[in-house]
C-alpha positions as CSV (number, residue, x, y, z in Angstrom):
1,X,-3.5,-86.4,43.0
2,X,-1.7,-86.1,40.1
3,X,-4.1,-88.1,36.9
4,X,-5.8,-90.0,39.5
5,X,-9.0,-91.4,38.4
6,X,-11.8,-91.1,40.5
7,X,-13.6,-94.6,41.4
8,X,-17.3,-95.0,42.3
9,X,-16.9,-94.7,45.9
10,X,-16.1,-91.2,45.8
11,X,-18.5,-89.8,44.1
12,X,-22.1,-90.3,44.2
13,X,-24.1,-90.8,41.1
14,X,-27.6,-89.7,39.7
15,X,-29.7,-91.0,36.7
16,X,-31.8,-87.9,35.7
17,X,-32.3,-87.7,32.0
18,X,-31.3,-84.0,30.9
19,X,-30.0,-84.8,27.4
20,X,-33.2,-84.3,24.7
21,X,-32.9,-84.6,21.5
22,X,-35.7,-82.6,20.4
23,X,-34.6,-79.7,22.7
24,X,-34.1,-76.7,21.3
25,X,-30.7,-75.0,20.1
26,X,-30.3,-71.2,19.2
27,X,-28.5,-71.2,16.0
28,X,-26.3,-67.9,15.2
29,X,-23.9,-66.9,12.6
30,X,-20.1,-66.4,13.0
31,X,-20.7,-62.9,14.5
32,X,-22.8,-65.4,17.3
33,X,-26.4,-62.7,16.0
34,X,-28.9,-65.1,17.0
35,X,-30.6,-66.4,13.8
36,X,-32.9,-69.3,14.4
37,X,-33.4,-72.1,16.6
38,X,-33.5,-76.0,15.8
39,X,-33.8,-79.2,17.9
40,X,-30.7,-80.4,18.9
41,X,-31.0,-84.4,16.6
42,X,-31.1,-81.9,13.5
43,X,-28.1,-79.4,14.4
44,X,-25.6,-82.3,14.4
45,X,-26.3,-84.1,11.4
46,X,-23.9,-83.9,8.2
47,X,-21.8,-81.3,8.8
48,X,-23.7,-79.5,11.8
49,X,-25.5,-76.1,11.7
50,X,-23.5,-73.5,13.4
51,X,-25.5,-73.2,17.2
52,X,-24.3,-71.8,20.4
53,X,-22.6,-73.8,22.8
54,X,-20.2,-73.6,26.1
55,X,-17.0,-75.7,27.9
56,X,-16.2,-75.6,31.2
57,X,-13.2,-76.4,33.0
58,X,-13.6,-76.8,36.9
59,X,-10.0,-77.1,38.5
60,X,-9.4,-78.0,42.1
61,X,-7.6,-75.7,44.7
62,X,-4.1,-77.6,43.3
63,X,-5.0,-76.1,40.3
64,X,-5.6,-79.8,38.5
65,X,-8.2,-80.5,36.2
66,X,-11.8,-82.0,36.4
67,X,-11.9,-84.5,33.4
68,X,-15.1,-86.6,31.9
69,X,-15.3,-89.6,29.9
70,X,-17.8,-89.3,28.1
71,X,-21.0,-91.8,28.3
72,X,-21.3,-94.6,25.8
73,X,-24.6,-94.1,24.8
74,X,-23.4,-90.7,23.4
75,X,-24.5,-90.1,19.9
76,X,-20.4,-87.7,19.4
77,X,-17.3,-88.7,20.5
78,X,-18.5,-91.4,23.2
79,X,-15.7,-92.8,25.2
80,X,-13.7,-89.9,24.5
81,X,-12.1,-88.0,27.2
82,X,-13.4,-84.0,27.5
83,X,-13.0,-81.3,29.7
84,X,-15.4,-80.8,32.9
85,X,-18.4,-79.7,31.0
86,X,-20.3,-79.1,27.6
87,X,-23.2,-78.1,26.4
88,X,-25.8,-75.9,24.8
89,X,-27.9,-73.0,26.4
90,X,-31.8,-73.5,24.8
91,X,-34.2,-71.6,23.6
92,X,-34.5,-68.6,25.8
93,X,-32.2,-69.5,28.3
94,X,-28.8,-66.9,29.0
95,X,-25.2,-68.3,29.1
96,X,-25.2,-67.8,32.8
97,X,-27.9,-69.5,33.7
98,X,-27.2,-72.6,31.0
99,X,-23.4,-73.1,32.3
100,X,-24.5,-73.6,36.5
101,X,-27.5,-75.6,35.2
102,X,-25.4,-78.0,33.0
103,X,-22.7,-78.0,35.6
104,X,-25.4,-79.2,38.4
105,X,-27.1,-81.6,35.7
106,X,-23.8,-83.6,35.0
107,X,-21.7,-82.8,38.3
108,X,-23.5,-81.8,40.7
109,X,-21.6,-78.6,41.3
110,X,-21.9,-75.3,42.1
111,X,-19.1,-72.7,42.1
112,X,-18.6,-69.5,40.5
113,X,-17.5,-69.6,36.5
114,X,-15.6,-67.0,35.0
115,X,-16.2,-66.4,30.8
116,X,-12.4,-66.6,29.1
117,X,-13.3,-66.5,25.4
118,X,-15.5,-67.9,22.4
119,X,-14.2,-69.1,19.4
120,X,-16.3,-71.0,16.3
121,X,-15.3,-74.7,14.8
122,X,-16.4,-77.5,13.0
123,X,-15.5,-81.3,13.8
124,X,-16.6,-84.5,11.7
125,X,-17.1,-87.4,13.9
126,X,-18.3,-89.8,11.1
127,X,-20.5,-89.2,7.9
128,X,-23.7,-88.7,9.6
129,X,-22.7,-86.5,12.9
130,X,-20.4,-83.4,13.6
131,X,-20.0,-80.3,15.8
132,X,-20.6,-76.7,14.5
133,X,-20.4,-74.3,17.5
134,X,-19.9,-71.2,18.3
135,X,-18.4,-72.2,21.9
136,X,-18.0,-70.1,25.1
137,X,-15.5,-70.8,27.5
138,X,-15.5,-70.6,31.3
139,X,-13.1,-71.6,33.8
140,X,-14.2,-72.3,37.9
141,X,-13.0,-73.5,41.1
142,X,-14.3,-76.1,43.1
143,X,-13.1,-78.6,45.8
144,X,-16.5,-80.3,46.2
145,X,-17.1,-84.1,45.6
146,X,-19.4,-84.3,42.3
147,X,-22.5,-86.4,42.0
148,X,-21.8,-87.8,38.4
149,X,-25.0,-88.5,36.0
150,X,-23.8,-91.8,34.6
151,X,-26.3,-91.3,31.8
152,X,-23.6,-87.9,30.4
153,X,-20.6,-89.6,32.0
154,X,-19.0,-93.0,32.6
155,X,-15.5,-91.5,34.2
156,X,-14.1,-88.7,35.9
157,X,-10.2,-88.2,36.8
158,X,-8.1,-85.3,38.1
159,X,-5.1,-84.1,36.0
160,X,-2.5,-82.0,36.5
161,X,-1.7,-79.2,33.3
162,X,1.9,-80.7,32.6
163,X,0.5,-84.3,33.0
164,X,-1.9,-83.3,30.2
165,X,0.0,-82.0,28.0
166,X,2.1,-84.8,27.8
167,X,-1.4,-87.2,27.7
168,X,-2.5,-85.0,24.5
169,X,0.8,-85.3,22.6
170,X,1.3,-88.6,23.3
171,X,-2.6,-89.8,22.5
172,X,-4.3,-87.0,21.1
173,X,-7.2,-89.9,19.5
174,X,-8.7,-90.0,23.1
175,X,-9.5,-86.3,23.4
176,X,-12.4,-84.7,21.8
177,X,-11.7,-82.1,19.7
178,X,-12.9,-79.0,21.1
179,X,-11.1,-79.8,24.1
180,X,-7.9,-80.1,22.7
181,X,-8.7,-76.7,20.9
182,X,-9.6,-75.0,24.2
183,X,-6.7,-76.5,26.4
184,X,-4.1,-74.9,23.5
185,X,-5.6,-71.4,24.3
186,X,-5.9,-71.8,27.7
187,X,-2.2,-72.9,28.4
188,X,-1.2,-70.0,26.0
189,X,-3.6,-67.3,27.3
190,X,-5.0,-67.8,30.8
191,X,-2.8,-69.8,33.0
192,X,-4.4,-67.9,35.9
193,X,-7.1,-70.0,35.9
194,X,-5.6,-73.1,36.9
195,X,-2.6,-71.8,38.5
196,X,-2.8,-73.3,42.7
197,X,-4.1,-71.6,44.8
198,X,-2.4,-70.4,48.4
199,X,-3.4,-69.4,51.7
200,X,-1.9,-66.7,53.0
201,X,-0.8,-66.6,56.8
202,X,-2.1,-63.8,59.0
């Protein structure tokens, strides 16, 4: 299944709206001290107020990667290919419980995810719009058919770790920039988490 793109008769699709743009966003400074909160609209304009986020990468049991295309109607980066997951925990809500709520929202998934790191960065999409984030990283395991929300995603493909890297050199434009960012350290630092996995006989 090597960069196979999934087509719309193998997953099932849902149409909930769980994107707001008044929704609340804990800001924090590059130590991640909470600091403040602001609606979501307001944290990405200009040159973005620094806010907590996360990026999750689900892999299969062959250790290939769950990949998004991201929605048109996406204010950042739309049409861009991304890792399995992002988003932002809100106001009062824990990491843990904002990564398997997200996770449901988009994919309709459920598996356990394991925290890797968190790193901060900045990316300009266009004069108006950019990322500031403080971003936490998971990694998971799943073999379970997702149930896309077409409103967060328009395409979903599995991709093995070589066949990506030689995707991102060869057309880095189509990535979004934290995932390119996050796939580096990953490769470099935690190969465990996609490596496949195998059954041992009795």
């Amino acid at each position: 299944m090597d960069n196979r793109e999934l087509n719309r008769q193998e997953w099932r699709d849902s149409r909930d709206v769980v994107s707001f743009d008044d929704e609340p966003l804990i800001l924090v400074d590059e130590h991640d001290r909470e600091i403040g909160y602001l609606d979501k609209a307001s944290a990405h304009l200009g040159h973005g107020v620094l806010h907590r986020a996360f990026s999750l990468f689900v892999f299969n049991p062959q250790g290939e990667l769950l990949l998004q295309q991201r929605a048109p109607g996406k204010r950042l980066w739309p049409g861009y290919w991304s890792n399995t997951c992002c988003s932002h925990p809100r106001r009062g809500e824990t990491l843990e419980t904002a990564v398997h709520r997200r996770l449901h929202e988009e994919l309709g998934l459920h598996c356990p995810l394991q925290f890797l790191f968190k790193f901060e960065y900045q990316a300009q999409f266009d004069a108006e719009g950019a990322e500031h984030e403080l971003c936490w990283v998971y990694a998971g395991r799943s073999a379970a058919t997702p149930t896309v929300n077409i409103n967060e995603i328009s395409a979903l493909r599995y991709i093995s770790p070589d066949a990506l890297d030689a995707e991102m050199a060869q057309q880095p434009q189509t990535f979004t920039p934290w995932f390119k960012i996050e796939w580096e350290r990953l490769r470099r630092e935690h190969a465990q988490a996609f490596a496949p996995l195998t059954i041992q006989s009795a």
